[in-house]
Structure formats: structure tokens, C-alpha cells
N, C-alpha and C positions, 0 to 999 in steps of 0.2 A: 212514267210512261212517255212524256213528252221529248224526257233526252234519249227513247229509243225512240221514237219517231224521228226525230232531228238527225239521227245518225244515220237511221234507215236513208232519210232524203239525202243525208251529204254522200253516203255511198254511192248510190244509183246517180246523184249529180254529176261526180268524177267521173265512175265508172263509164255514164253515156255522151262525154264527151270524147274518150276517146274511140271507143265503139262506133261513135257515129261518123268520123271521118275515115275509119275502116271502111264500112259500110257503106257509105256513099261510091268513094272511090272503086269497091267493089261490084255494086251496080253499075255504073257507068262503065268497067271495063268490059263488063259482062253485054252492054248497052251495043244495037246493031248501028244505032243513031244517037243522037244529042239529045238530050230530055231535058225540060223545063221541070222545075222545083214541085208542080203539084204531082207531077204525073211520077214521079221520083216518090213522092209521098204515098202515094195510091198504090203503087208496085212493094214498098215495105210494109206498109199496112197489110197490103193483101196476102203475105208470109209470113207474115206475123201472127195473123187470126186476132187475137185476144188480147193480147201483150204489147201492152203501149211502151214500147222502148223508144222511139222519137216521136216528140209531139211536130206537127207539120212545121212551127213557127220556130223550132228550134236548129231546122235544117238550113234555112237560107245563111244563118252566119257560117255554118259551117263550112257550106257551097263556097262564099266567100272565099274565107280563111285560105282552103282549096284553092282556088284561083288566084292571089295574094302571092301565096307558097309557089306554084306555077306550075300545080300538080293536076287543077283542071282549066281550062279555056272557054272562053262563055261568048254569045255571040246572043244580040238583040235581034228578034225581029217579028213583025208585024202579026196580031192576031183578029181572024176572024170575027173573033166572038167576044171583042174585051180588051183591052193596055197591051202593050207589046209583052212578048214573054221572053224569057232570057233564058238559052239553051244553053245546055252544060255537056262538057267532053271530057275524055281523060286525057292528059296528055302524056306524052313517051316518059319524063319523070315521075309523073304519077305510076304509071305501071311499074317501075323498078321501085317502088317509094310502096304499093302495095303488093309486092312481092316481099321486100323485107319486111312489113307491117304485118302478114301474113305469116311468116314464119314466126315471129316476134308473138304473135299472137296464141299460136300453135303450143308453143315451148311454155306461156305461160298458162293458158289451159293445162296443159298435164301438167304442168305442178303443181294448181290449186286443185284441179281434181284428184291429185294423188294425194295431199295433204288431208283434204276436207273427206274423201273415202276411207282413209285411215292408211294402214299399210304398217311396217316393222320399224317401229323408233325404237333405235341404239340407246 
């Protein structure tokens, strides 16, 4: 039982890494304004319901990674209520970078859905 457990974890490990820099970049396009990292957390969670697909503390590298890449732009500044907060944008790369991520995403969706539904194997 433990090497399916171990496998289960290395799946979903893979799997939500690249999921989550979909996902982020996909918020933020979808974003009227710049969002700091919790309030990004709160907005996944809250369509999520149930389904812990990113834990909060797994999103700040990826934000990161995202801005590194020069797919988002980030910008410090001062909080009312607490340490300054670091706002996050998509930038004009990142929208073309998730538009092909999107389709790339698309394409492999119906294929593991058509495999895993069954279908006519020659």
C-alpha cells in the first residue's frame, strides 16, 4: 500500500505543478486589477469548494517562477493592515504563453479523456 500511496503523491506532485502555473496565469488574465498572493489563494479556493489542488504556500514560487519567466510583473506596495504586499499582473507574454498553454492543455485533456473513457482500440 505504501508504493501506491507514494505514487498517488508523485502524480498529483507533477501533475500540480504544471496545473498551477496554468491557473494562476489564467486568473490574473481573467484579473480587472493586480492581486497579491493571498487574495489569488482565496479566489481558487473559493472554485474549488473541496478540492485542495494548491495549497496557499505552494503558489508564491510559482508567482515567482512567473515573473522570472516575464510572464507576470509584480509591484510592492504598502499595506494597511500588515508588511507590504506584492501585486501580481499578467503581462503581454504571459497572455500569448497562456493561450498556447491553453490549447496544449485542451488537446491533452481529450486524449486522456478519450483513453481513460474507453473508445475503439485497433
Amino acid at each position: 500500500m505504501d508504493e501506491t500511496n507514494e505514487a498517488i503523491r508523485k502524480f498529483q506532485k507533477e501533475l500540480n505543478a504544471g496545473t498551477a502555473a496554468l491557473v494562476l496565469l489564467g486568473v490574473l488574465d481573467k484579473a480587472s486589477t493586480p492581486m497579491y498572493g493571498y487574495q489569488i489563494a482565496k479566489l481558487i479556493e473559493a472554485q474549488t469548494k473541496d478540492v485542495d489542488i494548491m495549497k496557499q504556500g505552494a503558489l508564491y514560487p510559482v508567482l515567482r517562477s512567473l515573473e522570472a519567466a516575464g510572464l507576470l510583473q509584480s509591484e510592492v506596495e504598502p499595506s494597511v493592515s500588515g508588511p507590504p504586499r506584492r501585486y501580481y499582473k499578467i503581462t503581454e507574454a504571459g497572455r500569448l504563453t497562456l493561450a498556447k498553454w491553453t490549447e496544449i492543455w485542451r488537446q491533452t485533456s481529450d486524449l486522456v479523456n478519450a483513453v481513460l473513457e474507453g473508445g475503439d482500440h485497433d
